[in-house]
C-alpha positions in Angstrom: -33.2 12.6 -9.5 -31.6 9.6 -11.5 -33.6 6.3 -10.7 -29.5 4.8 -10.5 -26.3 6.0 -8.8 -23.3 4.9 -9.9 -20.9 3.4 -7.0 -17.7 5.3 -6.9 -15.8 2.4 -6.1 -16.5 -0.2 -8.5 -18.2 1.5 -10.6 -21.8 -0.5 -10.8 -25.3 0.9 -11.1 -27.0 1.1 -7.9 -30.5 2.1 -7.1 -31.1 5.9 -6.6 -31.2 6.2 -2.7 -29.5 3.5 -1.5 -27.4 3.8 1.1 -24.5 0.7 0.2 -23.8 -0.4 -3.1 -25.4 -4.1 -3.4 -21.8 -5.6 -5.0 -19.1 -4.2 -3.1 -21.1 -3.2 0.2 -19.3 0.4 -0.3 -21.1 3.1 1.4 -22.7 5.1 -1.8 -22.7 8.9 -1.8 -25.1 11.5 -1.2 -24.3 13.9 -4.5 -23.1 13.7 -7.5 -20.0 15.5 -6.3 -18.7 13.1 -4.0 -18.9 10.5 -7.0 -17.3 12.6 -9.5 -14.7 13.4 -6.1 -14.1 9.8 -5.7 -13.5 9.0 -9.3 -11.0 11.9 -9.2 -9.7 10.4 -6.0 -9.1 6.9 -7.7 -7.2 8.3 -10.9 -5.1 11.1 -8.6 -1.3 9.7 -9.7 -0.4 10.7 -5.8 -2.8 8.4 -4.4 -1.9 5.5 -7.3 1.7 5.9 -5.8 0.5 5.2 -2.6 -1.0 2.4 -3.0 2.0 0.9 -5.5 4.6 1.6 -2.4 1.9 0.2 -0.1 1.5 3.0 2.4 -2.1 2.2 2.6 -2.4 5.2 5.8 -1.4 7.4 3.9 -3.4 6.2 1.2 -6.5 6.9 3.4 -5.2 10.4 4.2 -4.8 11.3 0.6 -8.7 9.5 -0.1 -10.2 11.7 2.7 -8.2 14.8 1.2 -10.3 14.6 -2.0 -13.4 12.9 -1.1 -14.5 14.5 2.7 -15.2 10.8 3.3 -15.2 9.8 6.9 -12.0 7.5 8.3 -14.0 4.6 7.4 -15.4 4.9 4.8 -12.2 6.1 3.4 -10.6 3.0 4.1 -13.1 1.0 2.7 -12.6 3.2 -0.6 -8.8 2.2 -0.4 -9.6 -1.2 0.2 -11.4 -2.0 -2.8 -9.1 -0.1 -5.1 -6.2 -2.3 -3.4 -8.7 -5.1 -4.2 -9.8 -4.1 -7.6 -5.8 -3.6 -8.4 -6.1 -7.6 -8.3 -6.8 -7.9 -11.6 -5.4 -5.0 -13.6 -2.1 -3.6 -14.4 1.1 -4.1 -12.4 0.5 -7.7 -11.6 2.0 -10.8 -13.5 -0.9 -12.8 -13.6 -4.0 -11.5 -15.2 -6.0 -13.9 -13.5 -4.7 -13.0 -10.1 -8.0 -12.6 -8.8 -9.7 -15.7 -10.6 -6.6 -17.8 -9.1 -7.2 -16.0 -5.7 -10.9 -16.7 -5.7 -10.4 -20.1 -6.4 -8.0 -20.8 -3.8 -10.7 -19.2 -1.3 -13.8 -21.6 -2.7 -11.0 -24.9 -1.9 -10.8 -23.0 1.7 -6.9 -22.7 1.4 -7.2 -18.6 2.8 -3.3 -18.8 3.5 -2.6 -19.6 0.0 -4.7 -17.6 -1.7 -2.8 -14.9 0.4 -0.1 -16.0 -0.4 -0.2 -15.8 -4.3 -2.0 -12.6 -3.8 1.3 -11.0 -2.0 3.9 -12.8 -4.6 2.3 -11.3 -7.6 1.7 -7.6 -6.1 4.5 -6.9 -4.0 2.8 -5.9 -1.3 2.7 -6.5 2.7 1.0 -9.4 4.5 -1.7 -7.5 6.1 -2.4 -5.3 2.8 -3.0 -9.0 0.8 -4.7 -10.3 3.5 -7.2 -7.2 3.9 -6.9 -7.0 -0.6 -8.0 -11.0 -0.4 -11.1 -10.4 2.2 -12.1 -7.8 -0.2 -12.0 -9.9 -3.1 -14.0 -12.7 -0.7 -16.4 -10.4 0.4 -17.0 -8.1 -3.7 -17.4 -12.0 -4.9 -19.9 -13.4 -1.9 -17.3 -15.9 -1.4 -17.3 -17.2 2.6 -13.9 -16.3 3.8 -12.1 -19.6 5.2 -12.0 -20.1 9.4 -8.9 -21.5 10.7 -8.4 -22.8 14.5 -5.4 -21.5 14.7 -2.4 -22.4 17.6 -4.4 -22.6 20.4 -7.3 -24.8 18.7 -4.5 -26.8 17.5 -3.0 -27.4 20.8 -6.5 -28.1 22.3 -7.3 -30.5 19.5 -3.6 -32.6 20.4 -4.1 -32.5 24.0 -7.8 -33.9 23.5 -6.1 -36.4 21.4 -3.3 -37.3 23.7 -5.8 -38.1 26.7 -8.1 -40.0 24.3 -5.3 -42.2 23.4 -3.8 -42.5 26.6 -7.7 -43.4 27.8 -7.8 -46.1 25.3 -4.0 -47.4 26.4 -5.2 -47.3 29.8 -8.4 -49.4 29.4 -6.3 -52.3 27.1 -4.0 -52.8 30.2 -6.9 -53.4 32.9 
């Protein structure tokens, strides 16, 4: 047995019996035939279609087809080839995903989105899912928002603490 495996997804060398690959968090494996299966999974020209007309579910289908990978590991698979597409061929900026991680360490997750889905073409919630893939390959924190409710909790907290202080000036 080989003291490395190599990770199907992103390719990195990962130590033999490992059950996650310690850069991409992919679950790794158990034979030599599901790697060489997923590397023939991630250059099938079907599945590469896929992906290009963003039909990520069927995607997944097509992954699972080849592989025998479970639904979620499957997706995970899909995920970081949607991720690792980032960076390669199709794109118009070959520094997508050096632009996108950027964007993510000056906590602006919307725009990183953003220019993530202008340069690929694809759908919101494929960038967005493509974006936290990059985050996560790169160990870089994913921004929180508050969203609309925070934000109308935070005005309302604001309103009464202003209408306090109005309040006290007249007495």
């Amino acid at each position: 047995m080989p003291d490395t495996v190599h990770c199907p997804f992103c390719r990195c060398s990962c130590p033999s019996g490992a059950s996650r690959c310690p850069e991409c968090g992919a679950g790794l494996p158990d034979s030599a035939e599901h790697t060489r299966a997923a590397h023939r999974a991630a250059e099938d020209p079907q599945l590469i279609e896929l992906l290009k007309q963003g039909k990520r579910s069927e995607a997944v289908a097509r992954y699972r087809e080849m592989t025998d990978l479970d639904l979620i590991e499957a997706r995970k698979a899909v995920d970081h080839l949607i991720a690792g597409s980032a960076a390669g061929a199709g794109t118009q900026d070959p520094d997508l995903e050096r632009n996108v991680l950027k964007l993510l360490n000056q906590q602006q997750l919307f725009q990183a989105i953003r220019l993530y889905r202008t340069q690929t073409g694809r759908g919101l919630a494929e960038s967005k899912e493509a974006v936290e893939t990059l985050a996560r390959r790169n160990q870089v924190a994913i921004p929180t928002t508050i969203g609309c409710s925070g934000f109308v909790v935070a005005i309302v907290a604001a309103l009464i603490v202003l209408a306090a202080v109005l309040v006290a000036r007249m007495r």
